[in-house]
N, C-alpha and C positions, 0 to 999 in steps of 0.2 A: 254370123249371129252375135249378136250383146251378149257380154257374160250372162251367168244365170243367175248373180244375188240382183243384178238389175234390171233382167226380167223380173225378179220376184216382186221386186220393188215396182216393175211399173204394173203390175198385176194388181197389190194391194192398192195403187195409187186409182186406175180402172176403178175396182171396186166399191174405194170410198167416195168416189163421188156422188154428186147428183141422181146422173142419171141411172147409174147403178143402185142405188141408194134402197130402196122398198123390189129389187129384184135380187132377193136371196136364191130362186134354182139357178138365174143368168153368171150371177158371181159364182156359184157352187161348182158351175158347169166349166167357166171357164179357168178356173184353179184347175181342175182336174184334168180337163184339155192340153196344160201349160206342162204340171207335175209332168206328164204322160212326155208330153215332146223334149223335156229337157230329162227324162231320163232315160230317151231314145228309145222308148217303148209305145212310139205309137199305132203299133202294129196289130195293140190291146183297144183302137179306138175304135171299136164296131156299137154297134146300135144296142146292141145284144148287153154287152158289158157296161155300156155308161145306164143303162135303162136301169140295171141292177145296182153299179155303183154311184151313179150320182142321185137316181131319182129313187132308191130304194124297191124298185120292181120285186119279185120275185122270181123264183128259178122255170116258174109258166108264163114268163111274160116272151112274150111275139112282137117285135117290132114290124111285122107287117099286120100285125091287127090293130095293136095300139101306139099311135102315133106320134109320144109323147117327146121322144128323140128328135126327132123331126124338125116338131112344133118349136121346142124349145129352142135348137141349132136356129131356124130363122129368127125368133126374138132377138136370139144372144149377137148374131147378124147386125139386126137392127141397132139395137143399143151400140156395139162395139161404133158403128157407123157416126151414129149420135155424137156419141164421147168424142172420138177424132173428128168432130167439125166445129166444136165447142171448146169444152174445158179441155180436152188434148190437144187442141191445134199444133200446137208447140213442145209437143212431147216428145222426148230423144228417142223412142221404143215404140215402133208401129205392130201390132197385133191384131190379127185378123183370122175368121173360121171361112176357108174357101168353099163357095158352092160343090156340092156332092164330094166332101171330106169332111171327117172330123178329127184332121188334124188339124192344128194351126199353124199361120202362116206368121213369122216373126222376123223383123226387120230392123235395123239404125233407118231413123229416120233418112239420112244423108242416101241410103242407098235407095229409096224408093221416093225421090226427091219430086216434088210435081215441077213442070220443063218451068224454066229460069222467068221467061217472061207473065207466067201466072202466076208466078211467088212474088214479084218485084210489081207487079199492077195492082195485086189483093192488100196488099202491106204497107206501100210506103207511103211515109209520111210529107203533105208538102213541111216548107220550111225548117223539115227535121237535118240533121247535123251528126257525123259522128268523126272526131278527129282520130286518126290511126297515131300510136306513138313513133315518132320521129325518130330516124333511122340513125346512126350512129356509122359514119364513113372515115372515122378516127381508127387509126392503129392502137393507140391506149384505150381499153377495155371500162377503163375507170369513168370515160366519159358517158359510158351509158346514163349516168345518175342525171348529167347535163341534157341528155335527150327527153328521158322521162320527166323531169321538170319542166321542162319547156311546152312538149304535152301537158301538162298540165295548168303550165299558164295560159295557154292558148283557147281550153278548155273552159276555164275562170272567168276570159274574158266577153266569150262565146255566149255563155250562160248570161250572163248581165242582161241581154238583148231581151226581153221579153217576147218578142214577135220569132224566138227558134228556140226547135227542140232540140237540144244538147243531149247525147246520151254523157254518161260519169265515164269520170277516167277508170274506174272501177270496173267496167264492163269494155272499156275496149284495151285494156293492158294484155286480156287472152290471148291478142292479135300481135302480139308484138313479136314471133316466129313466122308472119305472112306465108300462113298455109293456104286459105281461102283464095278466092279471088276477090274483086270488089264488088261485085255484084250480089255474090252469096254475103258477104259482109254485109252489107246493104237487106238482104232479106231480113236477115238472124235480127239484125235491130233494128227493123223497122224504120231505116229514113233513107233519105232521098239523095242525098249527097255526100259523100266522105272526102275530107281534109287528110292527105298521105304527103308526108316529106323528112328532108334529111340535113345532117348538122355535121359540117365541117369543121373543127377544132382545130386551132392551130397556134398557140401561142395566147397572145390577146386577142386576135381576130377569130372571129366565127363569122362562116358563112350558111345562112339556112337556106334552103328551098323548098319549095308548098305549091300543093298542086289540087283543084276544087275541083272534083270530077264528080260526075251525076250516077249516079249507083247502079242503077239500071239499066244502060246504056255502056256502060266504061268511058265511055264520053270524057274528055278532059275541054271542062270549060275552060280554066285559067290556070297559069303558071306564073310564078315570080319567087323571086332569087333576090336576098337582103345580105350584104357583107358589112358585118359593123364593128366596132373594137366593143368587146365584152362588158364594158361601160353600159353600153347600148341594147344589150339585148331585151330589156323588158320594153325598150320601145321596139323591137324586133315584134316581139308578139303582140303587139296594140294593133302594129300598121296591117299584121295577119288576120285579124281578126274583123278588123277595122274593112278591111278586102270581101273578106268571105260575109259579112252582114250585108255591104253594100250589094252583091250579089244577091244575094237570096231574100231581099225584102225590096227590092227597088221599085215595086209598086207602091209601099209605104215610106211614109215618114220617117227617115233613120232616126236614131235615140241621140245620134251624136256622137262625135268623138271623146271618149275620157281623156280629162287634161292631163298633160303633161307631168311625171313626176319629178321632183330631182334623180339625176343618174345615182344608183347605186354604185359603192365600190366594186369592184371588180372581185376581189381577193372574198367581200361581204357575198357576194350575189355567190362565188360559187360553191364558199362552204352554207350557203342556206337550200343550193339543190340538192346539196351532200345529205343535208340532211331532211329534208323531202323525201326521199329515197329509203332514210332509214325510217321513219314513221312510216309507211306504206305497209311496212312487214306486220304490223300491228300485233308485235309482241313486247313484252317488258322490255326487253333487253333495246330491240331498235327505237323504243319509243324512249328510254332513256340518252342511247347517243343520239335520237332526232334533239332534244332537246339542249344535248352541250350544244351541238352545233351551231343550232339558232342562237343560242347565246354568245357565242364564240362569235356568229354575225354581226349584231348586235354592237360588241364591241370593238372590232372594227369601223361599224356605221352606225354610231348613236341616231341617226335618222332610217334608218332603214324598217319601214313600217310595216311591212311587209314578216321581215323574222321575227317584230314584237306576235304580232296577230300567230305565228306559226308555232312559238315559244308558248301563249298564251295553250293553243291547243294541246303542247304534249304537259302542262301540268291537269289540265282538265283531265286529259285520259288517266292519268295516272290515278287522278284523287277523285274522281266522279262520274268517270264517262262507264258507265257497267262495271266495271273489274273492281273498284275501289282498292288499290295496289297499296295506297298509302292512305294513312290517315285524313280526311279531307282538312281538319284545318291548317296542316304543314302544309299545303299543296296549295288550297284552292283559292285563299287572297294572292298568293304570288300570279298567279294565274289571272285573274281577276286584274292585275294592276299590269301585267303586258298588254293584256286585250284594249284594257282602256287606255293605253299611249298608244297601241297601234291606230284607236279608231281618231284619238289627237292629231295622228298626223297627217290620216289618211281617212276620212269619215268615210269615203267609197268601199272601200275594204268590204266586203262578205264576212270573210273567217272570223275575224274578231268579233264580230255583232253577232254573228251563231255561237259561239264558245262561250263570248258573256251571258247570252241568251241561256243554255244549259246550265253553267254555273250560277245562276242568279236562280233561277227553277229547284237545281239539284243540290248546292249549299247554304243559299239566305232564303230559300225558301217561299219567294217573293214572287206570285204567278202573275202580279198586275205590270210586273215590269218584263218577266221572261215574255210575256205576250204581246208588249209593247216592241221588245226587239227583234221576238222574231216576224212578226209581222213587216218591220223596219228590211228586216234582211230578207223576206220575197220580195216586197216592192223594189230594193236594190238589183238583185237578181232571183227571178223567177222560178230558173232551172238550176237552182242547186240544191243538188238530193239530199246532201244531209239536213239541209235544211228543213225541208220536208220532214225526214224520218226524226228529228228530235223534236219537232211542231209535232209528231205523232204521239209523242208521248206527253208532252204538257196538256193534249188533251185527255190522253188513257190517265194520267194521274188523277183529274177533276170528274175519270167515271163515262165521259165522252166519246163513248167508243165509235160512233159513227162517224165524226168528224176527225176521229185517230184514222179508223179503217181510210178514209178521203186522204189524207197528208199521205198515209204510208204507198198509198195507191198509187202517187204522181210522184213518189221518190222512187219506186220502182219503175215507177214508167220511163222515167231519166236513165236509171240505172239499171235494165233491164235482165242484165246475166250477172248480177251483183248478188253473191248470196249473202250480205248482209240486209239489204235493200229488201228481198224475199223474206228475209227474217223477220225482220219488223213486221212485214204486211201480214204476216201467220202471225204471230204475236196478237196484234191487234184484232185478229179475225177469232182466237183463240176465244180472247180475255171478252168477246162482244158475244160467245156464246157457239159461233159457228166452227164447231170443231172438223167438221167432215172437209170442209173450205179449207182450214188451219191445217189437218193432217197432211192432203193433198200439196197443199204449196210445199211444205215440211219434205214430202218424200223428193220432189222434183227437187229442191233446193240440194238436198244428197246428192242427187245424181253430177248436179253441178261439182258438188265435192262430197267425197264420201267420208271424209276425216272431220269437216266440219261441226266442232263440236257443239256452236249453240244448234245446232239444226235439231242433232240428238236431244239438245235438253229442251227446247220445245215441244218434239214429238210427248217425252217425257211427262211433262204438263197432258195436252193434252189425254193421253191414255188415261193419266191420274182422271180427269174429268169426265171420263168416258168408263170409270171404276174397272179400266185392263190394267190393274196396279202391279201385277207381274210383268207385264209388257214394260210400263212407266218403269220400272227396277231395271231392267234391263237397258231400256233409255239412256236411261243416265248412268248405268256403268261405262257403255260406248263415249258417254259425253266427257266423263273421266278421265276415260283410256285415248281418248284423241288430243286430249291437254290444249291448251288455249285459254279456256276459261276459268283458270285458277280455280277459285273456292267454290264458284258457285255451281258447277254440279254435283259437288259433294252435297249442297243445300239441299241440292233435289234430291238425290238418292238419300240422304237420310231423312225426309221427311216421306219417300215412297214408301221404305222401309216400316215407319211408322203406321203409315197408312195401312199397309199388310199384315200389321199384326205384330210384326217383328219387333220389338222391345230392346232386344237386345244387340241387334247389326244398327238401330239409329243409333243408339248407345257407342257404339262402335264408333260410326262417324262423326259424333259429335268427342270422343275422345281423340281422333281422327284430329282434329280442326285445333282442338287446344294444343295437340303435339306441335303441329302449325305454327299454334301464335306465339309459339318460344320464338321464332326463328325470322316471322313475317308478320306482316301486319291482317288481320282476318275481321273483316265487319261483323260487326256484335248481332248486326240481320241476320246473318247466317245459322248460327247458332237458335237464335230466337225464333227462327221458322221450325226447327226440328223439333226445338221444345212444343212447338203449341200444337204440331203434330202427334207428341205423344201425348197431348195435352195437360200439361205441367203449367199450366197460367201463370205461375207467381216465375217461377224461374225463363220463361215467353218475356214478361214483363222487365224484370230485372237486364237481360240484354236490352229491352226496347229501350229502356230509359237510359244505357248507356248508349245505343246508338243516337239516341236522341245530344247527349251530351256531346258526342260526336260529331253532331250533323252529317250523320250518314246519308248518301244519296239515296238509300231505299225510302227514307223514311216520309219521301215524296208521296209514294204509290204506298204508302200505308193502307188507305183508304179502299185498295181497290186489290190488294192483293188476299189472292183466294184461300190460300191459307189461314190465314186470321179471322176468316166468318163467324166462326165458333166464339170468336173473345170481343166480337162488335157490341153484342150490350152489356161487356164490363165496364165498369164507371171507370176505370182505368184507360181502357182504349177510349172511350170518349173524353177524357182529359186528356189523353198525348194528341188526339187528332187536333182539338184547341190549340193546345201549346205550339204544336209544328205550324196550324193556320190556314189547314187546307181550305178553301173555301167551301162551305156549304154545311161542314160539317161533319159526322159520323156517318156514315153510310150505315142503313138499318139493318 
């Protein structure tokens, strides 16, 4: 059996849904059903007892006169039924009320698995794609960084193709201990074929191997083996890729081969996997060594376009990409003038046309051109999820929630076990109103990882929205305590706080946040949300105007963040919404 915080979890996630949704005795009934078996007391599950404690009976009630036990048991049937062929489909937690028992029957998915060729006939996708990270047959350990890079070029190149589904490297990293087999791989992400192979290191020579096998079958279409001097390896992954397209669209028109680049240095190509590797961890610390690195590339190969575009990214995250670590105008022109020599040298590039795309959105403020580039970078490549999920938010800034909820939709669909990818699509399902949708994704997203702190600080949001501001407190202590998110769940907790009545714990955390800013840099957002939660307007204001000074990346989603409702028809807030440019104006 699943632990029990994650039955609890998938209990509330049941519940919030749809189809549970206006069946208050079915949700009451199955809590209690759950309670009962996880604390091995189902021996209390008689007709007699749930008639009294779930449905309020009295001490004269007869469950063979009235047959309300019964009646109820087949609804809660039906529904649970429901649920798992719809919005559960994919749920890691099967629960079920067996005929003539009212105990329930609780499962891992994996062990009540439907037989292999009904999960791989119901799912897969044609022309979908998912590369396994490339196995490492090197005695030095260090090479791993060169394997996982190279997945990920292959990956890059893969996505370009508009006619395949590419899942993220993001969702198939899981797989890089080859517990599964290919076929169960192949269900979990929905496609049709997987890319699995392995990287000989030796010296200057690298030898790869790749192997295009049909998911559902084990079937190995094609095999081939590239031995090239390290020079060569980015043409290593063209010619793979270049392979695997011509298979799987050869009814269509290829797109064509991407020309030739000059060879990278050898010594440049492999401290810029080094550092690949270290941005992956998406913490300060590996995003600041991703960053020497790429530089460090760089100058070894003033041409290498590749580490401008990648160097570009880790000053974004640092000064704009959510966290705002540093100040954005220290960060975010430097950032700004890689991306644009990367796309100089190399217009094909993705990365650099997404990063400048965000930075141009999230620092100069300028939506006519963020939407000029990302638009620029689907037509380049189609299937690249972040792409998606920051087109998700250039449209949640402008209020667009329905064309946010679309972007984040098809960046998750790329990146299907990706809990940032989920994140986003809650997010956006959140802020368009539909919280029961938002919470749902929110709990599954846990299950995925349960330290995950934006998961918690969205749940957070929501609950605030749904006025369970106890609940929302709690939220964001978890979001806290799992660290990742620097300041900004302290933002939330101290504006729940406020929300609760408490005066004096936001107080707390906004003293909290100055002890901080002796030491680190703290966006003047932060602050400026708690105040206008306790609703202090001139001191809300006073940060807003230095974040404005700042060019603080919140100061995009001005317009649309829900905390601020209260201060949308001060003449104040409708001058900084001018000033910043949002288009349309003050939202009423």
């Amino acid at each position: 059996m699943a632990p029990p915080e994650a039955i609890r979890t998938q209990v509330e996630r049941i519940t919030a849904s749809d189809v549970f949704r206006r069946a208050d005795r079915q949700c009451r009934f199955l809590r209690y059903v759950v309670d009962h078996s996880l604390a091995g007391t189902t021996d209390r599950l008689k007709g007699f007892t749930i008639g009294l404690d779930v449905f309020d009976r009295d001490s004269s009630f007869d469950p063979n006169l009235d047959s309300i036990v019964r009646v109820e048991a087949g609804r809660l049937r039906t529904k649970l039924r429901d649920y798992y062929q719809d919005p559960g489909r994919q749920d890691p937690i099967l629960i079920d009320l067996p005929r003539g028992s009212y105990a329930p029957s609780i499962s891992r998915r994996e062990e009540q698995a439907a037989p292999l060729e009904g999960r791989i006939a119901r799912r897969a996708v044609r022309g979908s794609i998912a590369v396994l990270p490339f196995r490492n047959l090197s005695d030095a350990a260090e090479q791993e960084y060169f394997c996982d890079g190279l997945t990920d070029t292959v990956i890059t190149a893969l996505a370009r193709n508009r006619h395949l589904k590419v899942i993220s490297l993001t969702s198939v990293m899981r797989y890089k201990k080859g517990q599964l087999s290919i076929p169960d791989i192949g269900a979990e992400l929905n496609v049709a074929h997987i890319l699995e192979g392995t990287v000989l290191h030796d010296g200057n020579q690298v030898r790869v191997s790749a192997q295009l096998i049909e998911a559902e079958t084990d079937h190995h279409i094609w095999a081939e083996a590239f031995e090239r001097d390290i020079a060569g390896v980015m043409r290593v992954q063209r010619d793979i890729a270049d392979l695997i397209s011509a298979q799987l669209i050869r009814e269509l028109l290829p797109e064509g081969t991407p020309e030739s680049q000059p060879p990278v240095k050898p010594d440049a190509y492999e401290v810029y996997l080094l550092g690949r590797g270290y941005r992956r961890r998406l913490t300060r610390d590996g995003i600041e060594k991703a960053a020497r690195c790429f530089k460090q590339a760089i100058s070894l190969d003033m041409n290498f376009a590749a580490a401008y575009g990648a160097a570009a990214s880790c000053y974004c995250v640092l000064g704009s990409f959510g966290f705002e670590l540093e100040p954005p105008e220290n960060l975010i022109p430097v950032g700004l003038e890689y991306s644009r020599r990367a796309m100089e040298l190399d217009p094909g590039q993705v990365e650099p046309m997404v990063y400048t795309a965000i930075m141009t959105l999230k620092y100069e403020w300028n939506w006519k051109e963020a939407e000029r580039l990302f638009k620029a970078a689907l037509a380049l490549s189609p299937n690249d999820s972040v792409t998606h999920l920051q087109y998700s938010l250039y449209f949640e800034s402008l209020g667009r929630f329905a064309d946010a909820i679309d972007q984040a939709e098809q960046g998750r669909q790329i990146a299907p076990l990706s809990t940032e990818a989920n994140m986003y699509l809650a997010w956006q399902l959140h802020q368009d109103g539909r919280d029961d949708e938002a919470r749902s994704r929110l709990l599954w997203t846990l299950d995925l990882n349960p330290d995950f702190w934006a998961a918690h600080w969205g749940l957070g949001h929501v609950y605030l929205a749904e006025s369970r501001v106890q609940e929302a407190v709690a939220s964001f202590r978890k979001a806290v305590a799992s660290g990742g998110g620097y300041v900004m769940p302290l933002q939330g907790l101290g504006y729940a706080h406020a929300a609760a009545g408490d005066r004096d714990a936001a107080l707390g955390v906004i003293a909290q946040l100055e002890e901080l800013g002796r030491t680190q840099y703290v966006s003047p957002c932060i602050p400026a949300t708690i105040h206008a939660g306790l609703g202090d307007a001139d001191r809300c204001f006073a940060c807003l105007e230095l974040a404005f000074q700042l060019r603080s990346r919140s100061m995009a989603w001005l317009n649309v963040t829900r905390e601020y409702a209260d201060l949308r028809s001060d003449p104040r807030f409708v001058e900084l919404i001018r000033r910043i440019g949002i288009p349309g104006g003050a939202s009423p």
